[in-house]
C-alpha positions as CSV (number, residue, x, y, z in Angstrom):
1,X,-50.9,-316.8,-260.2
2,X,-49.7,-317.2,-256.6
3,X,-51.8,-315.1,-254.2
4,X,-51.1,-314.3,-250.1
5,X,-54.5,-314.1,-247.9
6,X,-54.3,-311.6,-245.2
7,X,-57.9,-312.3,-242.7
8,X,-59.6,-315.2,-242.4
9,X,-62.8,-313.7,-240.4
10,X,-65.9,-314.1,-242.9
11,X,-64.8,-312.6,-246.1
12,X,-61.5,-314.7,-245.6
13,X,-63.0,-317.4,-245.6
14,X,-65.1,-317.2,-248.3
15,X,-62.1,-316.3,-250.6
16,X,-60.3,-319.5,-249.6
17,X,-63.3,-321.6,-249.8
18,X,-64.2,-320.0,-253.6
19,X,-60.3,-320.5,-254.4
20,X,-60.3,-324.1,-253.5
21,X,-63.1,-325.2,-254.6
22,X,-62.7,-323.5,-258.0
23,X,-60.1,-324.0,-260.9
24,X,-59.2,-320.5,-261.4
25,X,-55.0,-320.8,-261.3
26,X,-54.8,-318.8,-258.0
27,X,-53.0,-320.8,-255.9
28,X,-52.5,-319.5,-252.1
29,X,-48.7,-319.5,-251.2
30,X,-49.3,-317.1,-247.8
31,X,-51.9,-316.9,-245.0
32,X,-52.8,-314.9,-242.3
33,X,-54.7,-314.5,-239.3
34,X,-54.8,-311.9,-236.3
35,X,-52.7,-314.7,-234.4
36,X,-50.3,-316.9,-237.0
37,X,-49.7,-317.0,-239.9
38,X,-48.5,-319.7,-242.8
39,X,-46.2,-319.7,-245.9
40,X,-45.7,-322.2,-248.7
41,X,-44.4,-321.5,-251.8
42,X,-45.6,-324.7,-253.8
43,X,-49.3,-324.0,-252.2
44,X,-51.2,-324.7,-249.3
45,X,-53.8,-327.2,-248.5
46,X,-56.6,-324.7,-247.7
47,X,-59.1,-327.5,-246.5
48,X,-56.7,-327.7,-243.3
49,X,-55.9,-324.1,-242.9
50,X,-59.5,-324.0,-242.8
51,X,-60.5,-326.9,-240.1
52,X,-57.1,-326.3,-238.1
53,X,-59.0,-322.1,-238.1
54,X,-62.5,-323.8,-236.9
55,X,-60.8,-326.2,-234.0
56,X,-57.7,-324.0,-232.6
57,X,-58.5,-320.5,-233.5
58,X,-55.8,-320.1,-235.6
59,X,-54.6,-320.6,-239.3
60,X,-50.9,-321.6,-238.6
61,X,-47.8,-321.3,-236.4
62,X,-48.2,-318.7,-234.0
63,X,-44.6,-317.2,-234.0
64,X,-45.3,-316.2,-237.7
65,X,-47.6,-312.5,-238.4
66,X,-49.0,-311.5,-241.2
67,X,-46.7,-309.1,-241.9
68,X,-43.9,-312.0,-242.3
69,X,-46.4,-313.4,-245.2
70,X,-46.6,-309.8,-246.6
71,X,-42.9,-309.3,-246.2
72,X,-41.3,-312.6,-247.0
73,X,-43.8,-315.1,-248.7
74,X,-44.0,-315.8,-252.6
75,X,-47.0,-314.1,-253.9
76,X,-48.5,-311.7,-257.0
77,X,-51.1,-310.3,-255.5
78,X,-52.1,-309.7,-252.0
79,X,-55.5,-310.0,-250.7
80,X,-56.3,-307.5,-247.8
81,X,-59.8,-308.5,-245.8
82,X,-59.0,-307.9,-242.3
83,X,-61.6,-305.9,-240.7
84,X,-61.9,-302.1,-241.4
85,X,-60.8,-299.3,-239.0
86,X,-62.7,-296.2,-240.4
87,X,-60.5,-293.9,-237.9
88,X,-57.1,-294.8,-238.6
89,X,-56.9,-297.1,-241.9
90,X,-54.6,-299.3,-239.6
91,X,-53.0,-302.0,-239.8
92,X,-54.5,-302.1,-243.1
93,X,-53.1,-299.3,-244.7
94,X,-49.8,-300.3,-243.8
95,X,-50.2,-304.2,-245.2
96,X,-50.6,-302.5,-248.0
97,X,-48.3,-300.1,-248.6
98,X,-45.6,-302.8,-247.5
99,X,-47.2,-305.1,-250.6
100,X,-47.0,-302.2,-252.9
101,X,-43.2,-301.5,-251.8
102,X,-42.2,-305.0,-253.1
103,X,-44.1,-304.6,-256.4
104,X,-46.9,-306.6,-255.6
105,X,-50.5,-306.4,-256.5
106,X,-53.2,-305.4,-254.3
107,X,-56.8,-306.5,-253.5
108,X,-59.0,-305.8,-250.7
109,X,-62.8,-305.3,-249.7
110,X,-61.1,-303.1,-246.9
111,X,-63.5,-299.6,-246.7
112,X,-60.9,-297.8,-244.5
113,X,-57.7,-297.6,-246.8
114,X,-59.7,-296.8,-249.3
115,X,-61.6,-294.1,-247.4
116,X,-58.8,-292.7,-246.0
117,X,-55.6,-293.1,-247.9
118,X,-56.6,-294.3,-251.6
119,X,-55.0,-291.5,-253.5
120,X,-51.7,-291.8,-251.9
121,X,-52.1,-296.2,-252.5
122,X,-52.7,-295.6,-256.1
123,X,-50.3,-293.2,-256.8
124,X,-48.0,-295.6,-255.5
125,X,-49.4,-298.7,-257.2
126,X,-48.7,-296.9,-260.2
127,X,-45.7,-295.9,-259.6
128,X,-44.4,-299.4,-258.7
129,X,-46.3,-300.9,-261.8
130,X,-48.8,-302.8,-260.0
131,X,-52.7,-302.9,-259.5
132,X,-54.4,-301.8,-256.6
133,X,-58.2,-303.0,-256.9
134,X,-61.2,-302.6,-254.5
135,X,-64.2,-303.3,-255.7
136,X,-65.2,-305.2,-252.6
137,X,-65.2,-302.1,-250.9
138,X,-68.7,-301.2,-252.3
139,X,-71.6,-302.9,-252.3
140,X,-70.6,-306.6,-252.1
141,X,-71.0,-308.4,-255.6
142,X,-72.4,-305.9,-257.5
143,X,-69.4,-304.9,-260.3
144,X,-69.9,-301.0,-259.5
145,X,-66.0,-300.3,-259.9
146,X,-65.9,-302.9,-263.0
147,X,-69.0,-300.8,-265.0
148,X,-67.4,-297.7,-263.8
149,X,-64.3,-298.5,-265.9
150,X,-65.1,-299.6,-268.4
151,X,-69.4,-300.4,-269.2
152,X,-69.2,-296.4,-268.9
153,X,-65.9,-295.8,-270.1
154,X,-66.1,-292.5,-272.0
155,X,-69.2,-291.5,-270.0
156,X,-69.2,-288.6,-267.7
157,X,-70.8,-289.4,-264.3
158,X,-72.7,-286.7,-263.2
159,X,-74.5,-287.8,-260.3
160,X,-74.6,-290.9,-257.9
161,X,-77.4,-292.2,-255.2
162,X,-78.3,-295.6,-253.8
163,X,-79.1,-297.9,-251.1
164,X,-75.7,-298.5,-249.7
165,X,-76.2,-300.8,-246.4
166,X,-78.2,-303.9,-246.6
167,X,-78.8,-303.9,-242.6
168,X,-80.6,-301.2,-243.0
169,X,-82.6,-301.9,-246.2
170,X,-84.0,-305.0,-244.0
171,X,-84.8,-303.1,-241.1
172,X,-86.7,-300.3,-243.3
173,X,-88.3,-303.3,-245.5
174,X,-89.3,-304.8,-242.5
175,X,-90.6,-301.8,-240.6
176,X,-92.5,-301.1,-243.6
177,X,-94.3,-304.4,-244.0
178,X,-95.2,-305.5,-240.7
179,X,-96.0,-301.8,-238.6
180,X,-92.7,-303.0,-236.4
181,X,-90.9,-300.7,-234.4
182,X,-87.2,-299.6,-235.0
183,X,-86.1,-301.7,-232.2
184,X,-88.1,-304.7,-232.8
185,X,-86.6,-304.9,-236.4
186,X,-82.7,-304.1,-235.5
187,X,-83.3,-308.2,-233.3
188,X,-84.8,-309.4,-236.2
189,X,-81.9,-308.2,-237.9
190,X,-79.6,-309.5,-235.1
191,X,-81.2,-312.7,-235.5
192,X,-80.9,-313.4,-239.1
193,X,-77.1,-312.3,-239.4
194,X,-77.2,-308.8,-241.0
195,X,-77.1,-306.8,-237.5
196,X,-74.2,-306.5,-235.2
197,X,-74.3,-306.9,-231.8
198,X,-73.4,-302.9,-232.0
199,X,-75.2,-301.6,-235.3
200,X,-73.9,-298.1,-234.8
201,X,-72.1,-298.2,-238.0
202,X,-74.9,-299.4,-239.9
203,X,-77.9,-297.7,-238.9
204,X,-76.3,-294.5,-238.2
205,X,-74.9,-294.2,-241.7
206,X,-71.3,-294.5,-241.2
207,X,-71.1,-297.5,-243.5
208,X,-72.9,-296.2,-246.1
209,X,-70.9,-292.9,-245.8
210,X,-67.5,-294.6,-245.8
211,X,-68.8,-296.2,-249.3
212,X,-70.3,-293.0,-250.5
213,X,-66.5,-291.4,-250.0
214,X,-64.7,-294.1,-252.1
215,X,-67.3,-293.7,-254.5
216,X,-67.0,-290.1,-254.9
217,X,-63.2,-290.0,-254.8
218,X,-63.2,-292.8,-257.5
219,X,-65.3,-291.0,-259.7
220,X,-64.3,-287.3,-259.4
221,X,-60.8,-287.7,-256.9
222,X,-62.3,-284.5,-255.2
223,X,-60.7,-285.7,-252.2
224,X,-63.5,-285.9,-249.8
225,X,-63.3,-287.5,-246.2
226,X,-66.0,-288.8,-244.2
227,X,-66.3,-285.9,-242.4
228,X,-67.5,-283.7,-245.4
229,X,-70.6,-286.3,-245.6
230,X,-73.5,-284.8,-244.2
231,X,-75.2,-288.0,-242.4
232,X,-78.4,-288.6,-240.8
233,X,-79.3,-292.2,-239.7
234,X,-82.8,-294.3,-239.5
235,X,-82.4,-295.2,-235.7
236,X,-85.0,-292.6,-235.1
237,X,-87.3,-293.4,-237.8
238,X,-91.1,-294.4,-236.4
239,X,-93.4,-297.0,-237.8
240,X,-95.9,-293.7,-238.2
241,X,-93.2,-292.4,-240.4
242,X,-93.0,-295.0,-243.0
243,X,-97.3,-295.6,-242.4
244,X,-97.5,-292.4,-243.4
245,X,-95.3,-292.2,-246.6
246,X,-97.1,-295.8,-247.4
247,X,-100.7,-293.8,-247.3
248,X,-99.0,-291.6,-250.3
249,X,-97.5,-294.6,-252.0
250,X,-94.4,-294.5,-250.8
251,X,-91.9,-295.4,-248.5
252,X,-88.5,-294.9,-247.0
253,X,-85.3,-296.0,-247.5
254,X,-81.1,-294.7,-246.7
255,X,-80.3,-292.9,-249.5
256,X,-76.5,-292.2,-250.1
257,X,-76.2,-289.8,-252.6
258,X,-73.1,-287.2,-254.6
259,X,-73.3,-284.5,-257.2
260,X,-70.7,-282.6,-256.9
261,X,-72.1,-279.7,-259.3
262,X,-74.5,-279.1,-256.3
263,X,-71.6,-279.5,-253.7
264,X,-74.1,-282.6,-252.6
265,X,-72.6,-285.4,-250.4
266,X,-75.0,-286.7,-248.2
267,X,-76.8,-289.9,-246.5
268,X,-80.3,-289.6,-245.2
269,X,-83.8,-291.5,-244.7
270,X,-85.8,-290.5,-248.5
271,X,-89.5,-291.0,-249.2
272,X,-89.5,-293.0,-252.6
273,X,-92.4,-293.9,-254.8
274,X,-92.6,-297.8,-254.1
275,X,-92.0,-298.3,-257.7
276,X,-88.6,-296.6,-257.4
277,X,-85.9,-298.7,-259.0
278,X,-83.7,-298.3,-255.5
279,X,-86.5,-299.5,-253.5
280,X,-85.4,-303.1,-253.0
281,X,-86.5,-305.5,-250.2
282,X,-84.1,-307.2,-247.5
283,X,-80.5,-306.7,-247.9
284,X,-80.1,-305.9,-251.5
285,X,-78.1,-303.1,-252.5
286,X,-79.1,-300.7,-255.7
287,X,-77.2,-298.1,-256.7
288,X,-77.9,-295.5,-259.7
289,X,-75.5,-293.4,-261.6
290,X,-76.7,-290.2,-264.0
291,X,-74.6,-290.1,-266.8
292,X,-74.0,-287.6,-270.0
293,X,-74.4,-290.3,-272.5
294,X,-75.7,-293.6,-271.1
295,X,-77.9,-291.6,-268.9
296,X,-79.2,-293.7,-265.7
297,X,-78.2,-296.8,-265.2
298,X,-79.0,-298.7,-261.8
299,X,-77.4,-301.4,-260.6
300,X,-79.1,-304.2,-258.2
301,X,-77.4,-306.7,-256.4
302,X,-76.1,-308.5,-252.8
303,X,-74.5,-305.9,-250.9
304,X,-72.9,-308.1,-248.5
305,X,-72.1,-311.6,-247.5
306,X,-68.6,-313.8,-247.5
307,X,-69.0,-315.6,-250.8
308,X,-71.2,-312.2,-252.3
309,X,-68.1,-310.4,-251.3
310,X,-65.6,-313.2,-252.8
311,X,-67.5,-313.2,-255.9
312,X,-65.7,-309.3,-256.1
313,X,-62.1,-310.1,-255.2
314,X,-61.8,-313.0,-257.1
315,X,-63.1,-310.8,-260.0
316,X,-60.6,-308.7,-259.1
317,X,-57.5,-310.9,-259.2
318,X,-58.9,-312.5,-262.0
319,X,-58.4,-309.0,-264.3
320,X,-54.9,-309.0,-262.6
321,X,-53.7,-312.4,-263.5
322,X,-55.1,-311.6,-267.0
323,X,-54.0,-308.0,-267.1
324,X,-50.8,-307.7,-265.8
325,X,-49.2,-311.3,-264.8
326,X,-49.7,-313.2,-268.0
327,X,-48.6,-310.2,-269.8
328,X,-45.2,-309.5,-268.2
C-alpha cells in the first residue's frame, strides 16, 4: 500500500523511521514538510529524506508543498501529523478534506480536525468510500478507538474518566513523591522532554480537554466542543495539597471525565485512593470506560512519544490496507 507523509516534526519521524525499518508493505511515495516537499511513485529512500531533514532543515525540493503531495502524488492513504491548531483545525483540516476529495484514506494523530470538524470528515469519508482513522489522537499507543470498536462492540458506554496528559501525571507523580513545588516539577519536566517551553496547554487542561471532546463525540456524537468542557488545571495545585490527600491515603491526579446522563464533561485535579487503577506514575496514561455489559474496563499505557504515537498510525493503516485496499 502506497502511503503520503504529511509532517516530519517528532511524530513524522517516528512514522518513517517505524516504516523503514519494518516490513509492513507501506511504502512512502509522498512527503512533506512545512518547507518542501517530495514525490516518488516507485518509493522513496526514507534514510535520506531523513539525514537531508537533520542537515538542511528540509525533506525535499523547496518549490514543492505539501499540498502538491496531497494533490498530485500516488498514494492510498494519507498520513496527517503536522502539529495541531485547537483554534482553527487549520491547515489540517483542509489536507484532509483535499485527501478525502480524491478518494483517499486518511490517518492522523492531529487533535484539532478531530476536535473541531470530525463529523463533517467522516461523513465525507463515508461518502467517498474511504477511512478516516485517528486513533493517535488519544492517548498515544494505547488502542482506545481500536477496543472501542470492536473489544466493546455491542457494549453501551456509559461513562468515561482518565488520566489524559502525561506532562501532567509526571508533574503530579513528582510533586507527590518528593514535597516539590508546582514550579520546581514543570523544569524537571522541561528537562526530561515531557514539558514545553510553554506548558499552557498541558497543565491548564486544554490537551486533555481536546481528547476528552473526540472521545465523547466518538462515543455518543453529541457534538460537543471544547468550550462545553468545564476545565480546571493543576498549575495552582500546592505541595500541602497533595501532603494532605497523601495523610488520607490518597493523592491527586487530572482527571478528564464524560457521562452524558449526568450532562458531565469535565477536567479537574481528583483525590484518588493510591490504589486507584488511574493512578499511574510518570507519563502513563489510563483511561477507564463503564460499560452495560463488560462493565469497567481500564486501559494503561504510553500516552505520548514519536514511536508510542507511530505504534497507533501504523496500527491504523495497517486495518486500512487489510480492510479496504486488499479488498477492492
Amino acid at each position: 500500500m502506497k502511503v503520503a507523509l504529511i509532517g516530519l516534526g517528532s511524530v513524522g519521524r517516528g512514522v518513517a523511521e517505524m516504516l523503514a525499518k519494518k516490513d509492513l508493505g507501506l511504502t512512502i511515495t509522498g512527503i512533506a514538510d512545512s518547507k518542501s516537499a517530495f514525490m516518488d511513485p516507485a518509493g522513496i529512500d526514507i534514510s535520506r529524506i531523513l539525514a537531508n531533514k537533520k542537515k538542511n532543515g528540509s525533506c525535499g525540493d523547496q518549490h514543492l508543498t505539501a499540498e502538491d503531495v496531497i494533490k498530485k502524488a500516488d498514494y492510498d492513504a494519507l498520513i496527517e501529523v503536522t502539529p495541531t491548531n485547537a483554534l482553527s483545525g487549520e491547515p489540517a483540516i483542509g489536507y484532509i478534506r483535499a485527501a478525502l476529495s480524491r478518494k483517499k484514506h486518511v490517518v492522523t494523530s492531529n487533535k484539532g480536525p478531530i476536535a473541531l470538524a470530525a463529523k463533517e470528515l467522516r461523513a465525507m469519508a463515508k461518502k467517498k468510500g474511504v477511512a478516516l482513522r485517528y486513533e493517535a489522537t488519544v492517548a498515544g499507543a494505547i488502542p482506545v478507538m481500536h477496543t472501542l470498536e470492536h473489544g466493546l462492540a455491542g457494549n453501551e458506554i456509559l461513562a468515561l474518566y482518565g488520566v489524559l496528559n502525561g506532562t501532567c501525571n509526571f508533574i503530579l507523580t513528582r510533586m507527590a513523591a518528593e514535597g516539590l513545588t508546582y514550579e520546581q516539577a514543570l523544569m524537571e519536566a522541561r528537562e526530561m522532554g515531557y514539558a514545553e517551553a510553554d506548558p499552557t496547554y498541558d497543565v491548564q487542561g486544554i490537551d486533555a480537554a481536546i481528547k476528552l471532546v473526540i472521545l465523547a463525540n466518538t462515543i455518543w456524537d453529541n457534538g460537543v466542543k471544547l468550550s462545553d468542557v468545564d476545565r480546571t488545571g493543576i498549575d495552582l495545585l500546592t505541595p500541602d495539597a497533595l501532603r494532605l490527600a497523601d495523610e488520607e491515603g490518597c493523592t491527586i491526579r487530572l482527571i478528564a471525565e464524560a457521562n452524558p446522563k449526568k450532562h458531565l464533561l469535565r477536567v479537574s485535579p481528583r483525590i484518588l485512593e493510591k490504589n486507584h487503577p488511574l493512578v499511574n506514575d510518570g507519563t502513563l496514561n489510563a483511561l477507564t470506560f463503564e460499560t452495560d455489559m463488560a462493565k469497567e474496563i481500564t486501559l494503561i499505557g504510553r500516552g505520548a512519544g514519536s514511536i508510542e504515537t507511530a505504534s497507533a498510525i501504523i496500527g491504523d493503516l495497517l486495518y486500512i490496507r487489510d480492510h479496504y485496499v486488499q479488498r477492492a
